[in-house]
N, C-alpha and C positions, 0 to 999 in steps of 0.2 A: 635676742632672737632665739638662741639656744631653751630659756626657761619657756617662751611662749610655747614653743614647740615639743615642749614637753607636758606641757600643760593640754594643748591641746590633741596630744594624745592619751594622757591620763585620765581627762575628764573624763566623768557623766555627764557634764552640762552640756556637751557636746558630743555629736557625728562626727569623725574624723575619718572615718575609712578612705576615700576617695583621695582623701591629703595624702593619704600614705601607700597607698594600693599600688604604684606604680615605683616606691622605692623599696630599696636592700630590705629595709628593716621587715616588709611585705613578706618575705622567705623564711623569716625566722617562724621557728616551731612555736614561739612564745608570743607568736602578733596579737594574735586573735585574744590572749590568755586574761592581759595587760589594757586593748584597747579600749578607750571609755568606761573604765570598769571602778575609778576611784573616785569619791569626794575630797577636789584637790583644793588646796588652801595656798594662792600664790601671793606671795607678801615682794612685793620690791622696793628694799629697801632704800632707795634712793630716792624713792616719791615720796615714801612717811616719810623722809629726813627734811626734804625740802619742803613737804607741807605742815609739820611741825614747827617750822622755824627754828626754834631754840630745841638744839642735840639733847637736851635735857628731859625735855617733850616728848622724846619718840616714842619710846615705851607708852607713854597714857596714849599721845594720842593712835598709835599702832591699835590697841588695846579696843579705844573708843569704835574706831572705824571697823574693823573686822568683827566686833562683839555687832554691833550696831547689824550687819549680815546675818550673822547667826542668830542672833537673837529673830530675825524674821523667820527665819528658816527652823528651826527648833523652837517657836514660842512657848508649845508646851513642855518641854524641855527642861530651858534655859531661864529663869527669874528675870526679869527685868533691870532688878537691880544688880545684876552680876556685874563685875567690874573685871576680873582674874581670865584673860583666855584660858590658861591652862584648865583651871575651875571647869569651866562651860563644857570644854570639850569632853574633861573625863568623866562629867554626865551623861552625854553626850554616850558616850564610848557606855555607860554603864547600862544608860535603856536601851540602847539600837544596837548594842556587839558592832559597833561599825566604826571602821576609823578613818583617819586623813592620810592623803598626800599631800606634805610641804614641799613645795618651790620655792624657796629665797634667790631672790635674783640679786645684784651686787650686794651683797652680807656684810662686804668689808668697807660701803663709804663713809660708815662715821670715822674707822680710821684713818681715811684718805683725806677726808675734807674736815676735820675737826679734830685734827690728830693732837693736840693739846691736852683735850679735855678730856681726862683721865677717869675723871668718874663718871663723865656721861658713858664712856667706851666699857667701864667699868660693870654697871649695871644693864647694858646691852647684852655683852655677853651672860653674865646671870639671870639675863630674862629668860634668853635660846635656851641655856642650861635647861630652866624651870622648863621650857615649855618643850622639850624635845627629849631630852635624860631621861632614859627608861619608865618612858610613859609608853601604856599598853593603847593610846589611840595611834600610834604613829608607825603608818601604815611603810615609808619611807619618806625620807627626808633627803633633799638636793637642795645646797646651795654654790651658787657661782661666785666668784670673787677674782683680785686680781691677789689679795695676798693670801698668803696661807692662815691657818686660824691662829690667831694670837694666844700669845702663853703667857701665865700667872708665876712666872718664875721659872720653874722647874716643869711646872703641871700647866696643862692644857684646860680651862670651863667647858671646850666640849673633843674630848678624847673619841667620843664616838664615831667620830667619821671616819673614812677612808680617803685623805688626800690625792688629791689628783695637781700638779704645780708643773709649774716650769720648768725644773730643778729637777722632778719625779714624776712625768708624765706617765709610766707604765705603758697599760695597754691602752690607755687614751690618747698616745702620741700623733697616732694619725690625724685625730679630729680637733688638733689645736690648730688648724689652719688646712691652704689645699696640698694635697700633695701630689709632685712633680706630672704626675700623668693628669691629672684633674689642669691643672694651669695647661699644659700642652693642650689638651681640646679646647679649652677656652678662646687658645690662640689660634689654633687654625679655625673655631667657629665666629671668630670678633676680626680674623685677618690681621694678627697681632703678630710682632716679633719675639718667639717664644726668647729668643739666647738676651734681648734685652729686661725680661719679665725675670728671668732668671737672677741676671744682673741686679737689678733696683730691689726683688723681693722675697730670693729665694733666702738660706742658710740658716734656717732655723734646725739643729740637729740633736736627735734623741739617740737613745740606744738602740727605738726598734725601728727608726725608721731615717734615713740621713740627708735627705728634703721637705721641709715643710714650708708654706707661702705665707706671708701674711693676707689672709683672707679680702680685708676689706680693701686691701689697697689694690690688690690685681683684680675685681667686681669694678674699682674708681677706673682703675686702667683699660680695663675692655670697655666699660663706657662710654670715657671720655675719649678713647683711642692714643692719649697720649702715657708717656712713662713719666713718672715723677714723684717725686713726696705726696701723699696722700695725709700725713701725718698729720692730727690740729697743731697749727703753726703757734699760737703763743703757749699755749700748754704744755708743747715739748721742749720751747725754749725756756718756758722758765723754769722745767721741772728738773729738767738737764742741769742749765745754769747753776740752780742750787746746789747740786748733787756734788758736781764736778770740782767745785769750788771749795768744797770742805778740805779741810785741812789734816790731811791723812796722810802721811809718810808714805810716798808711793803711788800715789793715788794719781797726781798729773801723771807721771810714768808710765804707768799703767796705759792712761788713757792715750798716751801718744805713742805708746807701741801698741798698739791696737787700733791707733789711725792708720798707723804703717802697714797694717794687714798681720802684723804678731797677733797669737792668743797669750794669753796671760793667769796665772794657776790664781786660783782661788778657794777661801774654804769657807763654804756656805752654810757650815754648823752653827757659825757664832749669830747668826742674823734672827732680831727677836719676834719678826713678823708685824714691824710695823715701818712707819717712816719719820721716826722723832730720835729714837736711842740706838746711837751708831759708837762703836769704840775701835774700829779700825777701817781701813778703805776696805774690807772685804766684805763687811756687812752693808757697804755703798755697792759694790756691786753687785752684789746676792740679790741688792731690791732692784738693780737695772735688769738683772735678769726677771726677776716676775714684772717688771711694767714694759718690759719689750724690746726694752734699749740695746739687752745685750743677748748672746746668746749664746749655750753654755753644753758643752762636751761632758756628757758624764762618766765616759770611763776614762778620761781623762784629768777631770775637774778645772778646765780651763774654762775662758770665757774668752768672746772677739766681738768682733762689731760684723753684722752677718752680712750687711748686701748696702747697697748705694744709698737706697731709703736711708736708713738710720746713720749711715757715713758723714750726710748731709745735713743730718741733724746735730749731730755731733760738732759737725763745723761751725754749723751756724751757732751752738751754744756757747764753743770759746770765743767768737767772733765779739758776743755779748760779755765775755767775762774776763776780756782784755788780756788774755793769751797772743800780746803781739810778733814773738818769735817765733811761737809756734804757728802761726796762722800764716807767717811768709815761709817758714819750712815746709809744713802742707802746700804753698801754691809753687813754690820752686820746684818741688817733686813731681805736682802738675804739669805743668810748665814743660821739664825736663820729658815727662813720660808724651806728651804732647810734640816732641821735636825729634824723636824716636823713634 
């Protein structure tokens, strides 16, 4: 949603004023500057992956399909037989002095969904390099993702950017989800019980800001008018399940003092930005902090489990991973605070 909407205020292919005439962004000195004023190139990388089939493929066929656009659109331009995006555009750039704006919308699912495969993830990142690295068509460039960009050891394939993460939200802390006054209206325009919305979906905490919602689950909850996991249910159990289950000194620990409502200190240096190469439970939770699981105090460096929603995911994931002690300690504390 975030890339569309930036898309379609970057465009030239489109009118967009009307869309925006009536919000924040309407007041800024720089509306008018920016509006529809770019040829923007939106790549979502999760549709070339699954319509490539083979992770091996994406590049050609990424390549095939967006050249196959341009090629219409700059016929005179652009050779027929060009194969090279990068190629096309900095012709491109060289007749018209005219460049792009990149959109990458999820950047990171070959490492999500084909995390194995090392040199498809490999030559992904050296494509972005080629086609984004101090090339003079590239007007700006945004991609979203859930992990941070991945590193070559030491060195980063694209150092260029300015992260924005879970871990280092900066000044984008507001806008990773609603924030506390945004859910209160919601609640008294839906007739919602704001202190149980708090409950199930509040505790997401940054440095600039110390409420933040899970967006999509308080939108399910004013809908549906009830409170509860919004979460996809087999994907968080199995993603947990795995997670949980490795074999890390500290690591159940961890995770059951932080059922308890404990935080727990963590150091998110060692974590290599992917979800394959783990060497201690701290780099297990460094990656529950970027997929949502957990939630993380920076001038602290801890981490906790923020609100009911993900408490209950948490549950249901020992449930599956035969955690039977701890699963009647959980319901006895229940139980307990229930006759109280």
């Amino acid at each position: 949603m975030t890339a569309e909407m930036l898309c379609a205020y970057y465009s030239k292919g489109c009118e967009s004023k009307k869309l925006f005439q009536d919000l924040t962004i309407s007041k800024d000195q720089s509306f008018h500057t920016h509006l529809n004023q770019y040829n923007v190139l939106f790549l979502n990388m999760q549709r070339f992956l699954s319509r490539a089939e083979d992770p091996n493929n994406l590049i050609f066929y990424l390549q095939k399909v967006v050249l196959s656009e341009i090629k219409e659109v700059y016929k005179e331009i652009v050779c027929t037989q060009e194969e090279h995006l990068a190629t096309a555009l900095e012709n491109i750039f060289e007749k018209t002095q005219m460049g792009f704006l990149f959109i990458i919308d999820e950047w990171d699912c070959i490492f999500r969904e084909n995390r194995y495969n090392i040199e498809a993830q490999t030559k992904y990142l050296d494509f972005l390099r080629d086609l984004l690295k101090d090339q003079t068509y590239v007007e700006l460039a945004y991609m979203t993702g859930i992990l941070p960009i991945k590193k070559y050891g030491t060195h980063s394939a694209l150092n260029i950017f300015r992260e924005f993460s879970m871990t280092e939200p900066k000044r984008l802390a507001e806008y990773i989800g609603f924030t506390e006054q945004e859910v209160e209206d919601l609640c008294v325009r839906y007739d919602m019980d704001f202190s149980e919305a708090k409950r199930w979906y509040d505790g997401y905490q940054f440095r600039r800001i110390s409420h933040i919602y899970n967006p999509k689950s308080v939108v399910d909850a004013m809908l549906d008018g009830e409170f509860h996991s919004y979460w996809s249910s087999t994907e968080t159990y199995e993603a947990l399940k795995v997670y949980i289950n490795m074999n890390f000194d500290g690591l159940k620990d961890a995770i059951i003092m932080m059922l308890g409502g404990a935080c727990c200190k963590v150091n998110i240096g060692t974590f290599t930005n992917d979800m394959v190469n783990f060497e201690k439970k701290d780099d297990v939770l460094t990656l529950l902090i970027h997929l949502g699981y957990l939630a993380y105090k920076e001038e602290t460096r801890e981490v906790f489990i923020p609100n009911e929603e993900i408490r209950g995911e948490f549950i249901n994931a020992i449930e599956g991973a035969n955690w039977n002690n701890i699963i009647k300690m959980i319901s006895d504390s229940e139980n307990l605070l229930e006759n109280t």
